[in-house]
C-alpha distance (Angstrom), angle and dihedral (degrees) to the residues before:
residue distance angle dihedral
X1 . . .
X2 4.54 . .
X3 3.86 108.3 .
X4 3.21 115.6 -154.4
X5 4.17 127.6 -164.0
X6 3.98 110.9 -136.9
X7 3.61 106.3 -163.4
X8 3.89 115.3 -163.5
X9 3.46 84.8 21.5
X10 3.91 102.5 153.4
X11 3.81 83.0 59.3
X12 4.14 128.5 99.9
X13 3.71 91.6 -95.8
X14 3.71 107.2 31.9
X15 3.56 94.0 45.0
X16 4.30 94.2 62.3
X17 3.86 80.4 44.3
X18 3.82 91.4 64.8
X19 3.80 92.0 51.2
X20 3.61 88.4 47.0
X21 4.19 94.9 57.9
X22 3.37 90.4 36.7
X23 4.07 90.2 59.1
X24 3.63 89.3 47.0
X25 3.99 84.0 58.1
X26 3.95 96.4 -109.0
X27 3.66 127.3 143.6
X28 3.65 107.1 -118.5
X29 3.83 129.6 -155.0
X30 3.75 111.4 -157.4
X31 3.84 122.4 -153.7
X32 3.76 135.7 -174.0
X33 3.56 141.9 128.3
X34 3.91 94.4 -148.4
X35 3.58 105.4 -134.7
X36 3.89 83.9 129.3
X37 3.58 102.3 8.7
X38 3.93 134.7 79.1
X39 3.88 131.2 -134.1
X40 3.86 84.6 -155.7
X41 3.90 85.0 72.5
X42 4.02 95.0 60.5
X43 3.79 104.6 19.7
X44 3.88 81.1 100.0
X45 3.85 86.1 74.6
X46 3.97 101.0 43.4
X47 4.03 91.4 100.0
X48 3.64 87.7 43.3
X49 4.41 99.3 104.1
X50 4.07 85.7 -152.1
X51 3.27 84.2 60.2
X52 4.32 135.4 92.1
X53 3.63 141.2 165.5
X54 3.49 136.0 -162.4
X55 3.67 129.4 -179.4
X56 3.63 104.9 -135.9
X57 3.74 150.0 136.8
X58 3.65 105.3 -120.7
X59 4.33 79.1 -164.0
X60 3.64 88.8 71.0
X61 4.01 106.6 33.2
X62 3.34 158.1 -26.1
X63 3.98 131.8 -146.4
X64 3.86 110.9 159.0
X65 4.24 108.7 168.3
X66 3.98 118.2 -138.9
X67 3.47 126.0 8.1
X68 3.56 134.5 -24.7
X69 4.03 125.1 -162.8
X70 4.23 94.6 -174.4
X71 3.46 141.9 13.4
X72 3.91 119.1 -159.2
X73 3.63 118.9 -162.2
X74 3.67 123.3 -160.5
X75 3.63 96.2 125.2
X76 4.20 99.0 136.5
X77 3.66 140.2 91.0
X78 3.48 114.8 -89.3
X79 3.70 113.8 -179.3
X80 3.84 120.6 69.9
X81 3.77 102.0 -113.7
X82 3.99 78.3 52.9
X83 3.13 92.2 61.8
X84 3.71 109.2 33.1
X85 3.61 87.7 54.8
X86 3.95 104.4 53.3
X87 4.27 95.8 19.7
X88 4.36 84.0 161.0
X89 3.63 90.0 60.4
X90 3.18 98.8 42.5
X91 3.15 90.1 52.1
X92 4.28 100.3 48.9
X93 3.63 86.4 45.5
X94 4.39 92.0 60.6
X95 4.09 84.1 40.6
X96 3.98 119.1 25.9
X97 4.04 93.9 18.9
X98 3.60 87.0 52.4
X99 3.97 96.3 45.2
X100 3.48 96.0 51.3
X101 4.22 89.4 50.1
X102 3.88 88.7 55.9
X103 3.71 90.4 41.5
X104 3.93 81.6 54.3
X105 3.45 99.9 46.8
X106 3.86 92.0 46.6
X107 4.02 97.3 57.6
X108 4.22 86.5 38.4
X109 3.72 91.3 42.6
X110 4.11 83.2 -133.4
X111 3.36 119.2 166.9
X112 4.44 105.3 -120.8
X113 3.53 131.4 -155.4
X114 3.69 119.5 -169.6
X115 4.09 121.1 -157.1
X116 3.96 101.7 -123.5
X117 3.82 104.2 172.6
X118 3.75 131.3 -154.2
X119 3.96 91.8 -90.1
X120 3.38 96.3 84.4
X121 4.42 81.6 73.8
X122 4.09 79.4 64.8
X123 3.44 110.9 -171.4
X124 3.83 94.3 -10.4
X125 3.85 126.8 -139.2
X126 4.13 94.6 -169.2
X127 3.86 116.5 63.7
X128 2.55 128.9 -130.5
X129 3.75 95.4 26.8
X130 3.81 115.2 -121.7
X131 3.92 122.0 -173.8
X132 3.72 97.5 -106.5
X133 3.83 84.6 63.3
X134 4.16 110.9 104.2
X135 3.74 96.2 -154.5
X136 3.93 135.6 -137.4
X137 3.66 111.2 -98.3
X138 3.39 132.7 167.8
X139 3.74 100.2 -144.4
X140 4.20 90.8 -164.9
X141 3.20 94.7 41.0
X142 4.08 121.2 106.1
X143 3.25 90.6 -103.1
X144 3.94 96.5 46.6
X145 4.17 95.0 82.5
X146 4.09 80.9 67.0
X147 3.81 101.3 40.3
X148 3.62 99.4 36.7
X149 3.69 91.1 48.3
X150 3.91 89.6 56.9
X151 4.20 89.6 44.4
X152 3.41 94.7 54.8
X153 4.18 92.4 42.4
X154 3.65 83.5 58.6
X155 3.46 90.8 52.1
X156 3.74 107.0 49.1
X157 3.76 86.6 45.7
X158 3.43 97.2 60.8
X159 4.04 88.6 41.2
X160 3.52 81.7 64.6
X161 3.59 97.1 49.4
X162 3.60 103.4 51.0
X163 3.87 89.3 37.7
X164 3.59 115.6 43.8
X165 4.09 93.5 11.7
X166 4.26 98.2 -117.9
X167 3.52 110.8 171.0
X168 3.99 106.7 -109.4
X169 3.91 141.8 -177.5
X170 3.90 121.3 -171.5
X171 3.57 117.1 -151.5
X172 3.84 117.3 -173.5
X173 4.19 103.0 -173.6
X174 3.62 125.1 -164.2
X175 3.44 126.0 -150.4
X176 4.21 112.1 -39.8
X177 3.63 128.2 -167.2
X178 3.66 132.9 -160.9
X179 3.62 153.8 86.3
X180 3.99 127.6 -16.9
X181 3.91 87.9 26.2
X182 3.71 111.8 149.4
X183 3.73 110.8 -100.5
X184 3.68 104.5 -148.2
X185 4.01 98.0 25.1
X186 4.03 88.9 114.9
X187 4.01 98.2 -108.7
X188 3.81 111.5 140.7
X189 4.01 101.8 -115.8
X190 3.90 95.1 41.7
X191 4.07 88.5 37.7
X192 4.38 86.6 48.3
X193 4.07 87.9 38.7
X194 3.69 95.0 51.0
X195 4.01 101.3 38.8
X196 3.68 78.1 53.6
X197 3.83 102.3 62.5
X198 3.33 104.6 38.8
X199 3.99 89.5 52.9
X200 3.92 99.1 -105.1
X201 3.80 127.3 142.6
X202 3.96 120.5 -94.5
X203 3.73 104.8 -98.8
X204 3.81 109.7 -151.0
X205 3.82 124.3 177.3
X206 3.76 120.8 -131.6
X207 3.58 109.8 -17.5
X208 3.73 105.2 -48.4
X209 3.59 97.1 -107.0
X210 3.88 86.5 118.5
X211 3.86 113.1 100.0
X212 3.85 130.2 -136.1
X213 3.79 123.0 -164.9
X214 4.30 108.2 -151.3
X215 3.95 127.4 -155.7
X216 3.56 125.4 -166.5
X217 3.89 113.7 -123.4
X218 3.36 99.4 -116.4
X219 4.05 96.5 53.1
X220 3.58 78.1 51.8
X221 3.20 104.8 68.6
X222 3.57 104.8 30.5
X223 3.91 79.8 64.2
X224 3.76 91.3 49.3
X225 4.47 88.8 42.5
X226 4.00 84.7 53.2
X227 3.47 99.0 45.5
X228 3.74 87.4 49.5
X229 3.80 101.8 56.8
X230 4.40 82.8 46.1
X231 3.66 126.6 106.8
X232 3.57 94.8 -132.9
X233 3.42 123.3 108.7
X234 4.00 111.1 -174.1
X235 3.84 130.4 88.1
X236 4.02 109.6 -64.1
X237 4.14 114.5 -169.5
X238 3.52 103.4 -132.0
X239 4.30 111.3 -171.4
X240 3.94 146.4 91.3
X241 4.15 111.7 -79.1
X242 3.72 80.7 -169.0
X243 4.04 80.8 113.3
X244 4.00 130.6 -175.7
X245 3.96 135.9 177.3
X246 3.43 115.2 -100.2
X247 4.22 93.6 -119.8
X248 3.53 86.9 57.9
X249 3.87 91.6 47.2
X250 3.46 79.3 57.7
X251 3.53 97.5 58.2
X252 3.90 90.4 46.3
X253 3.93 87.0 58.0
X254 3.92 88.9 47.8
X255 3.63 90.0 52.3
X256 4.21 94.9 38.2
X257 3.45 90.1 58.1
X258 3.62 108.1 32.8
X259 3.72 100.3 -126.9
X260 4.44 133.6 142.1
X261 3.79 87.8 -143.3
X262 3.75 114.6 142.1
X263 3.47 132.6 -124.3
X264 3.99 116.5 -120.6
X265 3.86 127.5 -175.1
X266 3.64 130.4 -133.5
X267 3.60 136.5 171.7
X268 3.71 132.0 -63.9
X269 3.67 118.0 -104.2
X270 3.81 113.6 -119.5
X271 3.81 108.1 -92.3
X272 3.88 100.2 1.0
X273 3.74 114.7 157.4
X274 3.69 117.4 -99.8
X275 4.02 91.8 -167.0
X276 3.49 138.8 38.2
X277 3.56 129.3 156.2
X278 4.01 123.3 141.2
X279 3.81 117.5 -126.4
X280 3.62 91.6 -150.2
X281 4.05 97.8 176.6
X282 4.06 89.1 115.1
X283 4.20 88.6 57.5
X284 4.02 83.0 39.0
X285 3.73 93.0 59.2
X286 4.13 107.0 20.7
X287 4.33 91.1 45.4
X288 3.80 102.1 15.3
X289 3.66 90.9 -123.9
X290 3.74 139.2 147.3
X291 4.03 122.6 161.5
X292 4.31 103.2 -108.2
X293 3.78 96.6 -168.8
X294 3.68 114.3 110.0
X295 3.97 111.0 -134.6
X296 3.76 83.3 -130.0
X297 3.95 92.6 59.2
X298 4.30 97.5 42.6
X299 3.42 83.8 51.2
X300 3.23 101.3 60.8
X301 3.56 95.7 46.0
X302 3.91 92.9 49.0
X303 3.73 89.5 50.8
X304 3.57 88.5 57.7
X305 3.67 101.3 48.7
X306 3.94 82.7 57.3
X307 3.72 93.6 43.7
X308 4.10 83.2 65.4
X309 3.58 96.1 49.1
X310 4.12 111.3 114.3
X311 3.88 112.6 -116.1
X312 3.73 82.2 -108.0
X313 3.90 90.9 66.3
X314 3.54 96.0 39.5
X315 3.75 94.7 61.3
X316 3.83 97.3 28.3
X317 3.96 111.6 137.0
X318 3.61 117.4 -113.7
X319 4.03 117.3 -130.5
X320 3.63 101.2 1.0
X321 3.61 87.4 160.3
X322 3.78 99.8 39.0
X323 4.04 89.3 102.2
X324 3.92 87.6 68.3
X325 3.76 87.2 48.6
X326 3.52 105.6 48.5
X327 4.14 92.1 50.6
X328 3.65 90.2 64.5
């Protein structure tokens, strides 16, 4: 049986990743030390025997006994108040969590993936953005701690690649959608989703001009599963380019979820993309893949899985212990 390491795996992303390997009859090794992420998203899987968690930070170290076939890692905050709130370990997790995964994957001979993300394009001059584009960061900027952090990940694993010859895949996601997202964790479609049900007016940042491109989940990670089992080791974009303003998003919400609510402005955040749309002919050709759920459809399902949330969970407050965190 392939085990596979999952770090980050109580998150959004690396949680549908462990039902993924386990359906393709792996044994999966989940790791996270929750600051973001949420046991309530794998505890379906604790009676599973192919199944394993440890509560660790992947920052720190990693000790996994017996062999290991491939390490995933999407250990990181992902979501701006993330990431404004603990910048260090967002940070250690794009530097020392990824060093100590390659270090892994070296003495298991694993095959790694890292989760780069379409950030590291910054504020992009080329649209739509195709991997051969460097990007326009601002690497002091707020937003730098996250998009440097991913840069440099990208870097080190291809060091390690060309020099000592680990197996590596490169995954640079675009905005993803879906069930077990963090309500209040300040990313647009949660952010519209949850201002929605609990009555509040639609918050958008400058004037809405700005566009967003959305995948479902589950198109997700079939792109990321393909690109996985590939031989190729360089960046691949992996996202919808079906892409949309973020007023009219808006609008979509309004409409998903039935609601009068009004739409209210506020200011731009300093360096916060005004495109993003994935060229995605590379993961066309090299993986034969396209996402084939309609935003209208993964909507609706997301909506739903919020609908069921207890009162509770829809007005839980994000990172009450990220104060702790941060002063370490």
């Amino acid at each position: 049986m392939k085990r596979v390491l999952i770090t980050g795996a109580a998150g959004f992303l690396g949680s549908h990743l462990c039902d993924r390997f386990i359906r393709e009859g792996m044994h999966v090794i989940a790791m996270d030390n929750l600051i973001t992420g949420d046991l309530k998203n794998i505890e379906h899987l604790f009676a599973n025997e192919h199944f394993e968690f440890y509560h660790q930070d992947v920052s720190k170290f990693i000790h996994i006994p017996g062999q290991l076939d491939y390490i995933m890692h999407f250990a990181s905050p992902a979501s701006p108040i993330d990431y404004l709130k603990i910048p260090i370990q967002t940070l250690k997790v794009g530097s020392l969590g990824i060093h100590n995964c390659l270090g892994l994957a070296k003495e298991k001979k694993a095959r790694l993936m890292i989760a780069s993300t379409s950030e590291v394009y910054g504020d992009p001059s080329v649209h739509p953005q195709p991997e051969s584009y460097w990007g326009n960061v601002n690497p002091v900027g707020p937003r730098g701690v996250y998009d440097e952090a991913k840069r440099f990940q990208e870097a080190i694993t291809m060091a390690y690649h060309t020099f000592h010859g680990v197996e590596t895949r490169i995954v640079r996601i675009f905005n993803t959608y879906g069930p077990r997202m963090r309500l209040n964790d300040g990313r647009v479609l949660p952010a519209f989703i949850g201002q929605a049900i609990r009555g509040e007016d639609l918050t958008v940042f400058g004037d809405g001009s700005q566009t967003r491109s959305f995948c479902y989940v589950d198109d997700l990670v079939e792109g990321i599963y393909r690109l996985l089992m590939s031989d190729y080791a360089s960046p691949v974009n992996i996202g919808n380019p079906d892409e949309i303003t973020i007023l009219d998003f808006a609008k979509e919400i309004i409409k998903l979820t039935g609601t009068s609510q009004k739409i209210i402005f506020k200011e731009l955040p300093q360096d916060d993309p005004k495109q993003r749309r994935p060229d995605i002919t590379l993961a066309k050709q090299l993986l034969q893949w396209e996402p084939k759920v309609h935003r209208s459809e993964g909507l609706r399902i997301t909506y739903d899985y919020f609908k069921s949330l207890t009162a509770d969970e829809l007005n839980k407050v994000e990172h009450k212990d990220f104060d702790k965190y941060n002063r370490k």
